[in-house]
N, CA and C atoms as an extended XYZ file, in Angstrom:
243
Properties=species:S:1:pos:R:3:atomname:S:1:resname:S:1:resid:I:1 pbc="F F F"
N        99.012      100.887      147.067 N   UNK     1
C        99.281       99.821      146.127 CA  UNK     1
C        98.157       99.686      145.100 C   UNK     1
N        97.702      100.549      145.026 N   UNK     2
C        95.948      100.766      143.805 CA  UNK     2
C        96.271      100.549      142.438 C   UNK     2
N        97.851      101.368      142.256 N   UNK     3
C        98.224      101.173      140.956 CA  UNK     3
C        98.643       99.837      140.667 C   UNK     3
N        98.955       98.774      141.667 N   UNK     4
C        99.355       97.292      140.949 CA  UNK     4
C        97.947       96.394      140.394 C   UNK     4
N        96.760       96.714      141.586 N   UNK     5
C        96.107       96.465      141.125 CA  UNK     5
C        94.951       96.684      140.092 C   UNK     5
N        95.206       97.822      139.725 N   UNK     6
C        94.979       98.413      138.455 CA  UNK     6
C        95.426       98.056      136.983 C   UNK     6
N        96.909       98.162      137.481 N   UNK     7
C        97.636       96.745      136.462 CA  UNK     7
C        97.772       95.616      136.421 C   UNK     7
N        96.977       95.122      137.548 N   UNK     8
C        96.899       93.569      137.131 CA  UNK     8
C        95.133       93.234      136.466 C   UNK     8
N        94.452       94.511      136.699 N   UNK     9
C        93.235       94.722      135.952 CA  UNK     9
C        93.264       94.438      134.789 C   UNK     9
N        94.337       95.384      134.454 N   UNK    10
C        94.162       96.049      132.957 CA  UNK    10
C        94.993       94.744      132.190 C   UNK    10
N        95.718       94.411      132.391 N   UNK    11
C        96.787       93.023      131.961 CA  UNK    11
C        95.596       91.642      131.689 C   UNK    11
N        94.547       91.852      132.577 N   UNK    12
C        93.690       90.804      132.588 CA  UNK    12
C        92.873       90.886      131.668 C   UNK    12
N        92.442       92.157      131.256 N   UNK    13
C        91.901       92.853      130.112 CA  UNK    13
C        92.214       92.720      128.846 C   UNK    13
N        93.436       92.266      128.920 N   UNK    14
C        94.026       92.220      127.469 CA  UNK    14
C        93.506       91.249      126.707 C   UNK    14
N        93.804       91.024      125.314 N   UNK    15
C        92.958       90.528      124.844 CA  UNK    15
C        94.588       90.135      123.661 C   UNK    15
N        95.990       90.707      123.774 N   UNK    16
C        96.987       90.203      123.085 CA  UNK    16
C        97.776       90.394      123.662 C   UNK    16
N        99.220       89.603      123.219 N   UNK    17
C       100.737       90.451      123.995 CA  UNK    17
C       100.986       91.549      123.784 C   UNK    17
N       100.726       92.208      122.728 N   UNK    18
C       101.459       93.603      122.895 CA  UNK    18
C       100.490       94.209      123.860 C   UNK    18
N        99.182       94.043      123.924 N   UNK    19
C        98.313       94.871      125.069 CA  UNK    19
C        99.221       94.777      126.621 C   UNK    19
N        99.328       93.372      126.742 N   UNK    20
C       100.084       92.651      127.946 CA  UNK    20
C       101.754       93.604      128.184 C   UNK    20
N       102.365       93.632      126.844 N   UNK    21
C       103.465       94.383      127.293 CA  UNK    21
C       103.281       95.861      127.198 C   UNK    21
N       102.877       96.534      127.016 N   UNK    22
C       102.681       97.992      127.324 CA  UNK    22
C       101.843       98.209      128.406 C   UNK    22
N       100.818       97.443      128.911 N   UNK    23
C       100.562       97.735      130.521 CA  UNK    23
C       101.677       97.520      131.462 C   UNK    23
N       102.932       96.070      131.232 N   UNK    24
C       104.031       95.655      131.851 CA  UNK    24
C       104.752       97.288      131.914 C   UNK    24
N       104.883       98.035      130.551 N   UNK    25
C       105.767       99.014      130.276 CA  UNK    25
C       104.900      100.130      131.386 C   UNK    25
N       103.658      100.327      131.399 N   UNK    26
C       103.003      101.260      132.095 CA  UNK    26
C       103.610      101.145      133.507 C   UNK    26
N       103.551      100.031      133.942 N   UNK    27
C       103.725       99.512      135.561 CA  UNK    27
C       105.164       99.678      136.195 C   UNK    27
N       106.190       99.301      134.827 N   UNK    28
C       107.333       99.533      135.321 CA  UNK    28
C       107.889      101.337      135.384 C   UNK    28
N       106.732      102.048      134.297 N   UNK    29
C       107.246      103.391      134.506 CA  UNK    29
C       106.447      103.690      136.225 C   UNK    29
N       105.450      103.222      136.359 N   UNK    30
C       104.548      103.771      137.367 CA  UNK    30
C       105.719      103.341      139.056 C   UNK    30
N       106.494      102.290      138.726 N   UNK    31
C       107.277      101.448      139.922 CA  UNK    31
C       108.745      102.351      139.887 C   UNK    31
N       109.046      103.006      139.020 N   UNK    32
C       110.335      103.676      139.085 CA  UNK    32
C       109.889      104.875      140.368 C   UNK    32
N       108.945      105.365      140.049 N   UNK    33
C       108.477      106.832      141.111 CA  UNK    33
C       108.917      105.988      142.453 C   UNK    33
N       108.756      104.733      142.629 N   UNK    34
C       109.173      103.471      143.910 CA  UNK    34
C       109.905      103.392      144.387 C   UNK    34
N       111.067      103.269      143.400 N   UNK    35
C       112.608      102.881      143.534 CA  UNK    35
C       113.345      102.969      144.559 C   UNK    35
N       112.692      104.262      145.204 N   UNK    36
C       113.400      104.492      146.383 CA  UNK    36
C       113.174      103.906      147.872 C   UNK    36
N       112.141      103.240      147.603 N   UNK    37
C       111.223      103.487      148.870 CA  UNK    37
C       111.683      101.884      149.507 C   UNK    37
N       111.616      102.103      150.951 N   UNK    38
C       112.069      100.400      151.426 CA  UNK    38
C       110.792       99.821      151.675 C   UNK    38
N       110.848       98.425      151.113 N   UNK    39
C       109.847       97.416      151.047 CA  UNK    39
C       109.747       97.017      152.605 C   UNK    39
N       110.479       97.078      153.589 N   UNK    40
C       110.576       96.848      154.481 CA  UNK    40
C       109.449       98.074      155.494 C   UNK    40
N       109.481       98.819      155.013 N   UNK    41
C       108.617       99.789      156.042 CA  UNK    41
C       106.729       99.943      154.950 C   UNK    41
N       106.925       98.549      154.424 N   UNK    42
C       105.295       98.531      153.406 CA  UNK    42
C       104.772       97.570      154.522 C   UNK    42
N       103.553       97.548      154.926 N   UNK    43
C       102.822       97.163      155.720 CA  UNK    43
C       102.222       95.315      155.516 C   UNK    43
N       102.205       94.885      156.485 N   UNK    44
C       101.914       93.113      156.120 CA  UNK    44
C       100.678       93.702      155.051 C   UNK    44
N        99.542       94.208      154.786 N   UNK    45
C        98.691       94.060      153.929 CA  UNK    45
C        98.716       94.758      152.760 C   UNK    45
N        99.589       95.803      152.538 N   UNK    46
C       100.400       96.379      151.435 CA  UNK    46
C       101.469       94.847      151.015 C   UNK    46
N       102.323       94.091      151.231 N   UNK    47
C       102.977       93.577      151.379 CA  UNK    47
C       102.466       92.475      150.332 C   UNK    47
N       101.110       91.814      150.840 N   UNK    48
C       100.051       90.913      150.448 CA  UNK    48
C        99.667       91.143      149.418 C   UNK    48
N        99.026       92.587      149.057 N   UNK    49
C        98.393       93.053      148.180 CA  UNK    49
C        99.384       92.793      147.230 C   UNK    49
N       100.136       93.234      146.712 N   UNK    50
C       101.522       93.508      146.000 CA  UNK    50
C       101.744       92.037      145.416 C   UNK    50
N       101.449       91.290      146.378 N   UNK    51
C       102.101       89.834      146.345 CA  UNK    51
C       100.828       88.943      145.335 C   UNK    51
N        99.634       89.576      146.077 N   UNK    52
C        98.121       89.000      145.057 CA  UNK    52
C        98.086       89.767      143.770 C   UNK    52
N        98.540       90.612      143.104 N   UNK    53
C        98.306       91.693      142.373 CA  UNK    53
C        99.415       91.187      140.984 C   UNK    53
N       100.697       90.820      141.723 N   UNK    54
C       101.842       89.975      140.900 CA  UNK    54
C       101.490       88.242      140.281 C   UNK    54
N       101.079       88.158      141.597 N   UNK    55
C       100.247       86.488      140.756 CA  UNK    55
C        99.251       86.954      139.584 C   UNK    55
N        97.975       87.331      140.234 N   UNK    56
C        97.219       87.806      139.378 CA  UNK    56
C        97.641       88.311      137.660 C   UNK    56
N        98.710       89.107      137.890 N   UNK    57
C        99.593       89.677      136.303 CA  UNK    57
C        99.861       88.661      136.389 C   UNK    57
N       100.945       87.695      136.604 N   UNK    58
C       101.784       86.978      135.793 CA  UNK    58
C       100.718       85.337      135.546 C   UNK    58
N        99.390       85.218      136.286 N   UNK    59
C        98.099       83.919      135.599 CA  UNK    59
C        97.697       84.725      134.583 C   UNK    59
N        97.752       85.836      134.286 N   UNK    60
C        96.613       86.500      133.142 CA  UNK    60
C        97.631       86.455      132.321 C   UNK    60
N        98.652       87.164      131.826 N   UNK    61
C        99.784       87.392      131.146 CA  UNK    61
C       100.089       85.994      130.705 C   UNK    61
N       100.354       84.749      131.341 N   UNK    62
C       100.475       83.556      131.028 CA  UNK    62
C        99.572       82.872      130.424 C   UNK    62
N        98.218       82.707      130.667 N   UNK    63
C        97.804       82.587      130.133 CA  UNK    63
C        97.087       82.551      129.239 C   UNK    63
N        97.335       84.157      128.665 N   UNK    64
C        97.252       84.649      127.278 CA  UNK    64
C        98.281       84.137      126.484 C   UNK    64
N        99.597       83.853      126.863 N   UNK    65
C       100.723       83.784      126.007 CA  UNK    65
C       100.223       82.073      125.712 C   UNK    65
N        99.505       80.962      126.382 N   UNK    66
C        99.144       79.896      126.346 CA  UNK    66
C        98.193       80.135      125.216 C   UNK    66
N        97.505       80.870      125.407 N   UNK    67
C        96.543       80.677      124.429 CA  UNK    67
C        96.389       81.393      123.162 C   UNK    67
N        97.494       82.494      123.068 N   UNK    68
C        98.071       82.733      121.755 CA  UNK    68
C        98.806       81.785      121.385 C   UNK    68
N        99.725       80.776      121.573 N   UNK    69
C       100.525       80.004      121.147 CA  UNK    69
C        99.658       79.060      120.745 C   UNK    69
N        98.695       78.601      121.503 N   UNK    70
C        98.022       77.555      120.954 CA  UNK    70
C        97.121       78.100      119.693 C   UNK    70
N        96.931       78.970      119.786 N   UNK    71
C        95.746       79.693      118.583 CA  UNK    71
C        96.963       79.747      117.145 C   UNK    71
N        98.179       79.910      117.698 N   UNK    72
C        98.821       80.660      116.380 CA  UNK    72
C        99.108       78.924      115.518 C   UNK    72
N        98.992       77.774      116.256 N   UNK    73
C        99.099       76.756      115.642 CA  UNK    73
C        97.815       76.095      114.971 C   UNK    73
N        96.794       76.380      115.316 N   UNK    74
C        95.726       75.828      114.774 CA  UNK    74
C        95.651       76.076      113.485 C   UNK    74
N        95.239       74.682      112.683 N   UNK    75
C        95.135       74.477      111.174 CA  UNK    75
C        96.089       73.885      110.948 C   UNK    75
N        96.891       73.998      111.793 N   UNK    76
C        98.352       73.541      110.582 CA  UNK    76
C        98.358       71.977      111.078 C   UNK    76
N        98.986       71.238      110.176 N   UNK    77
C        99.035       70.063      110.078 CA  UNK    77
C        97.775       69.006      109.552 C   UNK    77
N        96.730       69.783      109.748 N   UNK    78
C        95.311       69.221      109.938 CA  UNK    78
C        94.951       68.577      108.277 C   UNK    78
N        96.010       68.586      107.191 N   UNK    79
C        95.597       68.101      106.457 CA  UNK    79
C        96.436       66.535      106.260 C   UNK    79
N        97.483       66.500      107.404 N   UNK    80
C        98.097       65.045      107.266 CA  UNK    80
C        96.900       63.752      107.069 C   UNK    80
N        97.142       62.699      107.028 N   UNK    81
C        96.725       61.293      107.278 CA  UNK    81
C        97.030       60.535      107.629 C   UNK    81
């Protein structure tokens, strides 16, 4: 499971969305080689890992998209009264 957490490295790394979606695109080509395989015979700490590795992507990924959204609004309005 090295490669999830590799991609939840590199996702954390990012620094925009498109960085964020082409590691997503990396991970899902890297998870097809998977496809076949039963989740059921992955081990309780393979299991875990997988499970810490998915949080991990989807707090980093989120909260880049938080803080691009908030960045892409700044200035505006700021000249009301």
């Amino acid at each position: 499971m090295k490669f999830m957490n590799e991609a939840a490295d590199k996702i954390c790394k990012c620094e925009d969305m498109e960085c964020v979606t082409k590691a997503q695109a990396e991970l899902a080509k890297a998870g097809e080689s998977m496809k076949d395989m039963d989740p059921s015979k992955l081990s309780a700490d393979d299991q875990k890992a997988i499970m810490e590795a998915t949080q991990k992507m989807g707090k980093c990924a989120t909260d880049l998209a938080t803080k691009a959204a908030g960045g892409a609004g700044e200035g505006e309005g700021g000249g009301e009264h």
